[in-house]
BALOBA-1460 file (C-alpha; in Angstrom, 3 decimals):
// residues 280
<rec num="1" residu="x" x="108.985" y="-40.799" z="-137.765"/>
<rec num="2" residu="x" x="112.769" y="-40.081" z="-136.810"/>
<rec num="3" residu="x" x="113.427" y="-42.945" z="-137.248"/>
<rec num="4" residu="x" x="112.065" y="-43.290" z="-140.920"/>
<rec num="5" residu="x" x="114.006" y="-40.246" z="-141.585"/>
<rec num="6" residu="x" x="117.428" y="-41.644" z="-140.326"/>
<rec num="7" residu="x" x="116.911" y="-44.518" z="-142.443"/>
<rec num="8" residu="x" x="116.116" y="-42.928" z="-145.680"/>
<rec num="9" residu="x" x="119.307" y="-40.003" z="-145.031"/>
<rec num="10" residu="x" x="121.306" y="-42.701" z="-144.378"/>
<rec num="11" residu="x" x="120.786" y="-44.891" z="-147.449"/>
<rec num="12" residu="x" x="120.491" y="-41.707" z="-149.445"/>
<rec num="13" residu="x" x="123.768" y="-40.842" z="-148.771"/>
<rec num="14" residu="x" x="125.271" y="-44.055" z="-151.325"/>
<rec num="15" residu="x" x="124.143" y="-41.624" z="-154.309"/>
<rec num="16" residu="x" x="127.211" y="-40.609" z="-154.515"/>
<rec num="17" residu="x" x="128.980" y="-44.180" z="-154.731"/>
<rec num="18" residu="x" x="129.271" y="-44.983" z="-158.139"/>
<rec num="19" residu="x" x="127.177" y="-48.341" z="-158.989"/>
<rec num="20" residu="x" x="127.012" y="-47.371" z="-162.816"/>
<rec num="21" residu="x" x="123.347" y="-47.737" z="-164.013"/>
<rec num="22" residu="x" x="122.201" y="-50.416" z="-161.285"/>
<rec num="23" residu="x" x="119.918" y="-51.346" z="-159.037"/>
<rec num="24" residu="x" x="121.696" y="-50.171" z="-155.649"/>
<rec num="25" residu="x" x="122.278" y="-47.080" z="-158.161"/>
<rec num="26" residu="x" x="118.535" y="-46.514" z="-158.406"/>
<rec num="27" residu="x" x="117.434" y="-47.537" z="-155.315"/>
<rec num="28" residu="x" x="119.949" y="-44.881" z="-153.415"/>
<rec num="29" residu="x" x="118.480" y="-42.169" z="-156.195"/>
<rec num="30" residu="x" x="114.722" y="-43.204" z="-155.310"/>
<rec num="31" residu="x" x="115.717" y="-43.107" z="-151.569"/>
<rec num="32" residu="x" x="116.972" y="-39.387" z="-151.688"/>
<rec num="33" residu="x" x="114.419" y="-37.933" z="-153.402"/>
<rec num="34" residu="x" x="112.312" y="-39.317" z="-151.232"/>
<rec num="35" residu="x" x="113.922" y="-37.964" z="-148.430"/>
<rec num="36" residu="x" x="113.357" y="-34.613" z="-150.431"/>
<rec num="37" residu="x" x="110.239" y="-34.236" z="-150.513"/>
<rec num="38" residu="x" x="108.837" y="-32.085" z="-148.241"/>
<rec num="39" residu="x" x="105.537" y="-31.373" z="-149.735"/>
<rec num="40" residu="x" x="103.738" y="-32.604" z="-152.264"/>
<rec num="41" residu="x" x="100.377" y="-32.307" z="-154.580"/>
<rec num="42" residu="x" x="98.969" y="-35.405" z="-156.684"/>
<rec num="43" residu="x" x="96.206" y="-37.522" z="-157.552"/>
<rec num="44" residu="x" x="96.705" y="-41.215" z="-155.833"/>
<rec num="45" residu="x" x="95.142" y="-43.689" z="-157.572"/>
<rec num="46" residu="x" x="94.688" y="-46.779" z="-155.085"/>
<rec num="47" residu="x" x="93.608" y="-50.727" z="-155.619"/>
<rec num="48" residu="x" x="94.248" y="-52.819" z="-152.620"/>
<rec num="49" residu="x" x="92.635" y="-56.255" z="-151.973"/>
<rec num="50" residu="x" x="90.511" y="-56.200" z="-149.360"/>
<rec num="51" residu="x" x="88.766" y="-59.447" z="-148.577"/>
<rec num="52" residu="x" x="89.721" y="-61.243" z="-151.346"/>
<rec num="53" residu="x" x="88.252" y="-58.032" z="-153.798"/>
<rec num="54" residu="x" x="90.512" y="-55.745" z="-155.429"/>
<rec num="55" residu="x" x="89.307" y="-51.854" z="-154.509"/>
<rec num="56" residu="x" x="90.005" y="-49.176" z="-156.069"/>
<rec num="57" residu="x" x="90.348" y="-45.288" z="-154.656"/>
<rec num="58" residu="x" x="91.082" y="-41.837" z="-155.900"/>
<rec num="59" residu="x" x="91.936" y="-38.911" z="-154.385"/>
<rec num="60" residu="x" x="93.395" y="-35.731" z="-155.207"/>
<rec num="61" residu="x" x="96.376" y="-34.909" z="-152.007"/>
<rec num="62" residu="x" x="97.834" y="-32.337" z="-150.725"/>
<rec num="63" residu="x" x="100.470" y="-33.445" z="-148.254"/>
<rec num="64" residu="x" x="103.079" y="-32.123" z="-145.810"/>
<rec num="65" residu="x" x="105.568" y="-34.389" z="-144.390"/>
<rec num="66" residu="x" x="106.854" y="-32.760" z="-141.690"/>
<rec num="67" residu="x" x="104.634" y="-31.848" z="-139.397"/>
<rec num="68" residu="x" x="102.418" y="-34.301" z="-140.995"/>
<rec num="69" residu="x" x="99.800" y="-32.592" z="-142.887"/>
<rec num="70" residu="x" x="97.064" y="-33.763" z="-145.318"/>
<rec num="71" residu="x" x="94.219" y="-32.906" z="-147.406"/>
<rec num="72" residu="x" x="92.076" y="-34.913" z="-149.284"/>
<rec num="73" residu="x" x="89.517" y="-34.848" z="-151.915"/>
<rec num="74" residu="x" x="87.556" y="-38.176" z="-153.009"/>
<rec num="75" residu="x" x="87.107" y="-38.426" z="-156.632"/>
<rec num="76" residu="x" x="85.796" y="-42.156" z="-156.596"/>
<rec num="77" residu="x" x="84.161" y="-43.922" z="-154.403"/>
<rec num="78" residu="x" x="82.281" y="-40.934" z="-152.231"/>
<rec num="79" residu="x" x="82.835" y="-37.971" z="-154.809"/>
<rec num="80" residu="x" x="83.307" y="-34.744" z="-153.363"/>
<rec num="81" residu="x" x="84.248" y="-36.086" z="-149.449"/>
<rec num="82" residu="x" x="87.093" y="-34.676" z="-147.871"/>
<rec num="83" residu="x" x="89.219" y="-35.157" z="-145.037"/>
<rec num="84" residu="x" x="91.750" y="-32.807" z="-143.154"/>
<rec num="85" residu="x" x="94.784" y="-34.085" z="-140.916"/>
<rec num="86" residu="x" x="97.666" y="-32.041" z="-138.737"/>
<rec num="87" residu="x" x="99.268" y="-33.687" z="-136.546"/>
<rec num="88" residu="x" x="99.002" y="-32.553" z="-133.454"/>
<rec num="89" residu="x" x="95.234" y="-30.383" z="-133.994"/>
<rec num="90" residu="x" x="91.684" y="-31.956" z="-132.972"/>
<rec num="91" residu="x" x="93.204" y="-34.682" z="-130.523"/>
<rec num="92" residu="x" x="95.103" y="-35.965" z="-133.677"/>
<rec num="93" residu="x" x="91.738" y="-36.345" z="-135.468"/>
<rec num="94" residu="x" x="90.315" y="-36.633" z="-138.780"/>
<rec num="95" residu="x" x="87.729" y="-33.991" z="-139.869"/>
<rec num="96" residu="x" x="85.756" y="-35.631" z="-142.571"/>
<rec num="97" residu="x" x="83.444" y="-33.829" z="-144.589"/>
<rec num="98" residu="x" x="81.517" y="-37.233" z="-145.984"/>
<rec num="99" residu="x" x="79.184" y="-35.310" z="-148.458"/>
<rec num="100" residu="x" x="76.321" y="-37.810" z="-147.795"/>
<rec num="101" residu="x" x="74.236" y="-38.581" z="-144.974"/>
<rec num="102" residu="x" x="74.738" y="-38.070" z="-142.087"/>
<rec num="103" residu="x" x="75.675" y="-34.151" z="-144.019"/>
<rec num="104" residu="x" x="77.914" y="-33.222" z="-140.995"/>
<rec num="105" residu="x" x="81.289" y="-32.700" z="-139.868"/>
<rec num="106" residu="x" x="83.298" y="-35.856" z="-138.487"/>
<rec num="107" residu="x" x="86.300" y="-36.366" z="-135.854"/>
<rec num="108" residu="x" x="87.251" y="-39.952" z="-136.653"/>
<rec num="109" residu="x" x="90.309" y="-41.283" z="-135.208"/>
<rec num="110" residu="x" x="93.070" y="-42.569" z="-138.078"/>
<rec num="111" residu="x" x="93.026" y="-46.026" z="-136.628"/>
<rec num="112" residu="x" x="89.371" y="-46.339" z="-136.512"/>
<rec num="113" residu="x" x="87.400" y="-48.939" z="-138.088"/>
<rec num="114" residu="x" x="85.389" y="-46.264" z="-140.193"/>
<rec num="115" residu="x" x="88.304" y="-44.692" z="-141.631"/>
<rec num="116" residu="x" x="90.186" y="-47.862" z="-142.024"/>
<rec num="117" residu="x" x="87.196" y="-49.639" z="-144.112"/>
<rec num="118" residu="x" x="88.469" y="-50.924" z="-147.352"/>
<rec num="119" residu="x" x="92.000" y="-49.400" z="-146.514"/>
<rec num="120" residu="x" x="94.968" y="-50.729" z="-146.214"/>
<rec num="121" residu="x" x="96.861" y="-48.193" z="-144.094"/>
<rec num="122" residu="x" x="96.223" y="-44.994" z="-142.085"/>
<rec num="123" residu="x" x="96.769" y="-41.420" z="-143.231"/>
<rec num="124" residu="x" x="100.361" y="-41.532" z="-141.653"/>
<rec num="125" residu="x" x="101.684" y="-43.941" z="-144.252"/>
<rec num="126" residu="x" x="100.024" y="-41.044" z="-147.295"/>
<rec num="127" residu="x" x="102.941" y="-39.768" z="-149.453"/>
<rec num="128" residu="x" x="106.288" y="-41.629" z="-150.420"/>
<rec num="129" residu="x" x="108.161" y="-41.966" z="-147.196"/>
<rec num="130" residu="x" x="106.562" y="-45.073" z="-145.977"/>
<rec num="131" residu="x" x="107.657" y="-47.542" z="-149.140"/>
<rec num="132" residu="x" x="111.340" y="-45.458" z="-148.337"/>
<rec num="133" residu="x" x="111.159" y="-46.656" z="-145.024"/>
<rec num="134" residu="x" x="110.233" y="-50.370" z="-145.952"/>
<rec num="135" residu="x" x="113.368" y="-50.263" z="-147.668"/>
<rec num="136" residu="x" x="115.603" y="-48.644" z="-146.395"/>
<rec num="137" residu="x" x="115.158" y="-51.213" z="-143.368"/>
<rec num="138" residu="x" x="115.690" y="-54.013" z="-145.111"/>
<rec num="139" residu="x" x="119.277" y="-52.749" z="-146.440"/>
<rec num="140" residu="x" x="119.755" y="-51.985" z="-142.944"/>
<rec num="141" residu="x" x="119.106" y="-55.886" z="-141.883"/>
<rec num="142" residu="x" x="119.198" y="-57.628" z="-144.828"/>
<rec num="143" residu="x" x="121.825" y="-55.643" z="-147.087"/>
<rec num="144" residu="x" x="123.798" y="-58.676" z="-148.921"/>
<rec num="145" residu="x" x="119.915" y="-60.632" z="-149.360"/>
<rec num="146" residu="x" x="118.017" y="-57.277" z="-150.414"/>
<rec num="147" residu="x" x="121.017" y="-56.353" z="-152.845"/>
<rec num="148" residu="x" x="120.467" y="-60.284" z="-154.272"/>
<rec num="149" residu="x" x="116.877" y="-59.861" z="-154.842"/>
<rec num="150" residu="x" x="117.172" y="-56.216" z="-156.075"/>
<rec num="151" residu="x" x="117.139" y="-55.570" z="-159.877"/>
<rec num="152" residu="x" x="117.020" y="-52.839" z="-162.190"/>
<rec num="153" residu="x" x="115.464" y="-53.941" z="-165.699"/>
<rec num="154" residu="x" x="115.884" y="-50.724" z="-167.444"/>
<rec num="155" residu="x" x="112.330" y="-48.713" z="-168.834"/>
<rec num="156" residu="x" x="108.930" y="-49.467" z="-168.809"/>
<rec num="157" residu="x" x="105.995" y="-48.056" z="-170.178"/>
<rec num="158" residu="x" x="103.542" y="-46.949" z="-168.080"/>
<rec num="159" residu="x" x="100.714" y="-45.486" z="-169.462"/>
<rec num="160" residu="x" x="102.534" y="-43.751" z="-172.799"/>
<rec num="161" residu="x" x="105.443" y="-42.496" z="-170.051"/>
<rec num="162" residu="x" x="108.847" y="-44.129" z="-170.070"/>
<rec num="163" residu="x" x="110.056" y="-45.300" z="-165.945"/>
<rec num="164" residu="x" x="113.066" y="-46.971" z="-164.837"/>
<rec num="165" residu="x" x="111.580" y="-49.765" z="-163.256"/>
<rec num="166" residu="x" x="113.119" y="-51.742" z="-160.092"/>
<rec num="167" residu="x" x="112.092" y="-55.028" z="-158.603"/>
<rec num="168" residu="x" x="112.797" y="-56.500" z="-155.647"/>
<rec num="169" residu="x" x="111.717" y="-60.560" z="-155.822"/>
<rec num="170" residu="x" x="111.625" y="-61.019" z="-152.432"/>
<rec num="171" residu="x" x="112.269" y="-65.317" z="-152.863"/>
<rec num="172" residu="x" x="112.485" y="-65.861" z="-149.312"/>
<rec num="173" residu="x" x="109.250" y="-64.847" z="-148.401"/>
<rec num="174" residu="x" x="107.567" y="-66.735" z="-145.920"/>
<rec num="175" residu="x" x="106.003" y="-66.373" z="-142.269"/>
<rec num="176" residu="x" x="107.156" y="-66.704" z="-138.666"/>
<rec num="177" residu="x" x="104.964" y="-66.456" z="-135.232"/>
<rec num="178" residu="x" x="105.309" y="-62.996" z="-133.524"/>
<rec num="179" residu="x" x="104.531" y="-63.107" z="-129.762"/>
<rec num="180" residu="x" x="102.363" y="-60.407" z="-128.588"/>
<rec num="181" residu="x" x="103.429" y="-58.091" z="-126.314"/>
<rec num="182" residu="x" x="101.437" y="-55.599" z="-123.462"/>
<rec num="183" residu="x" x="99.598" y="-52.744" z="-124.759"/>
<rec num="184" residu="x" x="100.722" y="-53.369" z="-128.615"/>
<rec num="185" residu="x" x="98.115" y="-52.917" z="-131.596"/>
<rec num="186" residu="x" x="98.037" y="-54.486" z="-134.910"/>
<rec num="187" residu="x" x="99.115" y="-51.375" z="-135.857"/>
<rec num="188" residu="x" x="101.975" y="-50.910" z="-133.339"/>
<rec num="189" residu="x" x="103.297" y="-54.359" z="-134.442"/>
<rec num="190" residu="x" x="102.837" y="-53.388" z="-138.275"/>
<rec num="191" residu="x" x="105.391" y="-50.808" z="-138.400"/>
<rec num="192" residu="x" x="107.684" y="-52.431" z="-135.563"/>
<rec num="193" residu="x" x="108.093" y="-55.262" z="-137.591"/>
<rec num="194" residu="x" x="108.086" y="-53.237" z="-141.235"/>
<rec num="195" residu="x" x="105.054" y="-54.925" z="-142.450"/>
<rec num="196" residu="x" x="101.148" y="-53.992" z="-143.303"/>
<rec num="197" residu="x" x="98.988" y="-54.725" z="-140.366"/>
<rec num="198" residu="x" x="95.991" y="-55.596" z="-142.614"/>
<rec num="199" residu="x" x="98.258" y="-58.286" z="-143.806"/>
<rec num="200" residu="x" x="98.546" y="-59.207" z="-140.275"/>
<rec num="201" residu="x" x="94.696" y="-59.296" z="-139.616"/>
<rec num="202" residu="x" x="94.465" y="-61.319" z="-143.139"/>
<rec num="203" residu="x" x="97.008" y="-63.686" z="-142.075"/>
<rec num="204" residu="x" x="94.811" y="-64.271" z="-138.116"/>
<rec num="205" residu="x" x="91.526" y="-64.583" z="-139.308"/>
<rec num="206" residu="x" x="90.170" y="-64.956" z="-135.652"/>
<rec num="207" residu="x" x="91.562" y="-61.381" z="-134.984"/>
<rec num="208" residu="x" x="88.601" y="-58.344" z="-135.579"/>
<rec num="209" residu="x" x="90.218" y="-55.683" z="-134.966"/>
<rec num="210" residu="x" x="93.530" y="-54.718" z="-132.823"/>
<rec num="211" residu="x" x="91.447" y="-54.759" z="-129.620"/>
<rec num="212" residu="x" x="91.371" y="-58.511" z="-129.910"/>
<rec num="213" residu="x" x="95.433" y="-58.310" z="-129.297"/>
<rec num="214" residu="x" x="96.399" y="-60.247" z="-125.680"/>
<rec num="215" residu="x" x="99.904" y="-59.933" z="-124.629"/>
<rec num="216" residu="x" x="101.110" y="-63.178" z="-124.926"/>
<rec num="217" residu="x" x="99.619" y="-64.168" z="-128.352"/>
<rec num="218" residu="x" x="100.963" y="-65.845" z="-130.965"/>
<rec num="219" residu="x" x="100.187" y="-64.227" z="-134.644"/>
<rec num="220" residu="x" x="101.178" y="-65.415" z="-137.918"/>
<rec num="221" residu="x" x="102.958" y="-62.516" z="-140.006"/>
<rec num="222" residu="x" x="105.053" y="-62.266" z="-143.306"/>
<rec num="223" residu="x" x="108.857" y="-62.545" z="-142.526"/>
<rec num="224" residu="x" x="108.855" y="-59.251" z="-144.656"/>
<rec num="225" residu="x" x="106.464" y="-56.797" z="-146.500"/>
<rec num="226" residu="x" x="105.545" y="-58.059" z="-149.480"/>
<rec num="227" residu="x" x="106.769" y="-61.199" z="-152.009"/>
<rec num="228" residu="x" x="107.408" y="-58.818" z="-154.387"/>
<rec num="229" residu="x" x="107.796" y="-55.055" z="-155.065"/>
<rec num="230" residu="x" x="107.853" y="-53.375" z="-158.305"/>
<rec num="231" residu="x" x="108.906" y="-49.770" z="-158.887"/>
<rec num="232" residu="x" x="108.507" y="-47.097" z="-161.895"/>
<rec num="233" residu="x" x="110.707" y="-44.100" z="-161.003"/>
<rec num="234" residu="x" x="110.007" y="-41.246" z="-162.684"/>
<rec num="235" residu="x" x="113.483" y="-40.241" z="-164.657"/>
<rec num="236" residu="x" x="113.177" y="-36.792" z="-164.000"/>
<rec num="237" residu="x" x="112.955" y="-36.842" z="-160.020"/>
<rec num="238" residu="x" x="113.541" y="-41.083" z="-159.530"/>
<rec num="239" residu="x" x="110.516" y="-40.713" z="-157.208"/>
<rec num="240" residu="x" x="108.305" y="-44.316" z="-157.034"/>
<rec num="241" residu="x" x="105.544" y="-42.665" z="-158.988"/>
<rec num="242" residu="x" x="103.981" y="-46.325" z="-159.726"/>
<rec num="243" residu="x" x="104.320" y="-49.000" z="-157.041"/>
<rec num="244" residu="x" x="102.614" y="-52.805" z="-157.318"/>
<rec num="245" residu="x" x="103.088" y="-54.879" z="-154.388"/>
<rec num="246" residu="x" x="102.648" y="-58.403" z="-154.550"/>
<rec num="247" residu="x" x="102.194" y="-61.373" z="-151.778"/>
<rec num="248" residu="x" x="101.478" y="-64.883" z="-152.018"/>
<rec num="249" residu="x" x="98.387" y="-64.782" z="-153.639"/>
<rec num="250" residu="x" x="99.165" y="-62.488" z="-156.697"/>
<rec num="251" residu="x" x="98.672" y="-58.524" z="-156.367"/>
<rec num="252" residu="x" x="98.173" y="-56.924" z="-153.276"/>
<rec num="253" residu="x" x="97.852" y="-53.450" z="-153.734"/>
<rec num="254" residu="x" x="98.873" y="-51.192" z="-156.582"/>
<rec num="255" residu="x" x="99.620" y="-47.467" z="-155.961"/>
<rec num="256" residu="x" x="100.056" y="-44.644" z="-158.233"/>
<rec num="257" residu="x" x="100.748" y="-40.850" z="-157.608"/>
<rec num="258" residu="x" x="99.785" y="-38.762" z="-160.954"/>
<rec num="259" residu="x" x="99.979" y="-35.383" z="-161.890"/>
<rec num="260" residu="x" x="102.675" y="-34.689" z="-159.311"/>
<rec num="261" residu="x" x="103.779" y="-31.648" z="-157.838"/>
<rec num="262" residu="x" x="107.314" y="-31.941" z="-155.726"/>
<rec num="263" residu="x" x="107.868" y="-28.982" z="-153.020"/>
<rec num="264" residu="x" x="104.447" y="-26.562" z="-153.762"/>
<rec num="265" residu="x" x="104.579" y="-23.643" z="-151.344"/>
<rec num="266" residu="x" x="100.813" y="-24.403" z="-149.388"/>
<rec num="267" residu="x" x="99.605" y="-21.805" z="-147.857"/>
<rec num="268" residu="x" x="98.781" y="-22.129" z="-144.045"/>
<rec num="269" residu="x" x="95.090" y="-21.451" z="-144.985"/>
<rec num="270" residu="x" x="95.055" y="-24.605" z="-147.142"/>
<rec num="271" residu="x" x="95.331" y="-27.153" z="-144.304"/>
<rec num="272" residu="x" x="92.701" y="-25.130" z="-142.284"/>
<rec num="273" residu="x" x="88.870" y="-26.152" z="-142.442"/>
<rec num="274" residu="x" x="88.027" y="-22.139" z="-143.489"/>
<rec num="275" residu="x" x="89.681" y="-22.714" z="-146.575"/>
<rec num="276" residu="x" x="87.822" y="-21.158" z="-149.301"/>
<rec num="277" residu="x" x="88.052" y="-24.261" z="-151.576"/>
<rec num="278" residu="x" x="86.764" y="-26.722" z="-148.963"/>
<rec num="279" residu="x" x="83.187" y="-27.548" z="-147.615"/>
<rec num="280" residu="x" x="83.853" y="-28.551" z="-143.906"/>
């Protein structure tokens, strides 16, 4: 997570360079307001592919960035289930209220296989500072190549709201063997490498789950995260309120974070189980 954090300070820092109204203008914006947002509110509408189906998700959140803190109500599929994460409480659990059968209380680790049914990432990528991270590492390795493939195509509509909208057309995109190495997950390898370890699993279809993983073995992963990435940034705040990802095959996922609320003051009760709003 410090790490995450260096990259998005130190990429925020070219917003005060002058790049008129440009993409390395926008993208240096997006990336410190990004890095300002400490907590936020919002309902995240979701639709990844997952086997070859596009799934959709919404949720209202209530997030915390640092200490990592999260609260969420389903609205579709599962209405009314809810799930509460702090980093560093119940073994770095999940408490899941499903509101179905089996009508109890859950501890279900992020990286499980329940909570990672039909789900793209874990509850540490929830919020904006994972896509910042994405980024911000590829200006770090790739700053002449990402600055070629980055553009800024003025607004969009979205939904009867004017964005700016950036692209990054990834045209190198390809893949490249990773070696395994001792002790590393899918997930481990994911975020070492800056890429989505579902991808990964897509990409190795003799591969289950991350226990499969022997050190030594050769996977098959995108040479970055996606073939494409567009972003809407909201012109008040030049947060990615709207992001579409797209790989090889088409769209990938598409995320976006409505009725937002930048900085609410939580109060400690309201990433506690006793809240009075909840039903843990």
């Amino acid at each position: 997570m410090k790490r995450i954090v260096a990259f998005i300070v130190l990429f925020s820092c070219m917003g005060t360079m002058s790049f008129g109204q440009s993409g390395p203008n926008m993208i240096s914006k997006m990336l410190d307001a990004i890095n300002s947002v400490k907590t936020g509110k919002y309902i995240l509408n979701k639709i990844e592919r997952i086997d070859g189906k596009m799934y959709t998700t919404e949720m209202i959140v209530k997030y915390q960035s640092s200490p990592l803190k999260v609260y969420s109500y389903s609205i579709n599929p599962d209405p009314g289930a809810e799930i509460l994460f702090v980093k560093g409480n119940n073994n770095n659990n999940v408490l899941v209220h499903p509101n179905k059968f089996p009508y109890v209380n859950l501890n279900l680790s992020p990286f499980g296989s329940i909570l990672r049914k039909n789900q793209h990432h874990t509850i540490y990528e929830m919020g904006f500072g994972y896509i910042g991270s994405i980024l911000a590492h590829n200006i770090l390795v790739k700053e002449k190549e990402f600055y070629t493939n980055l553009s800024f195509t003025g607004e969009v509509d979205w939904k009867g709201k004017k964005y700016y909208k950036l692209v990054v057309d990834n045209v190198n995109y390809g893949f490249e063997e990773y070696k395994v190495q001792s002790g590393e997950t899918l997930y481990e390898i994911g975020m070492k490498l800056f890429i989505n370890d579902y991808k990964i699993l897509c990409l190795n279809k003799s591969l289950s789950n991350s226990d499969d993983l022997k050190p030594g073995q050769i996977l098959k992963v995108p040479n970055t995260y996606a073939r494409k990435i567009e972003l809407y940034l909201d012109k008040n705040n030049y947060l990615p309120v709207v992001q579409v990802i797209y790989d090889e095959n088409g769209l990938y996922a598409q995320y976006e974070f409505s009725s937002l609320i930048v900085n609410p003051d939580f109060s400690p009760e309201e990433f506690t189980a006793k809240y009075k709003d909840y039903k843990f």
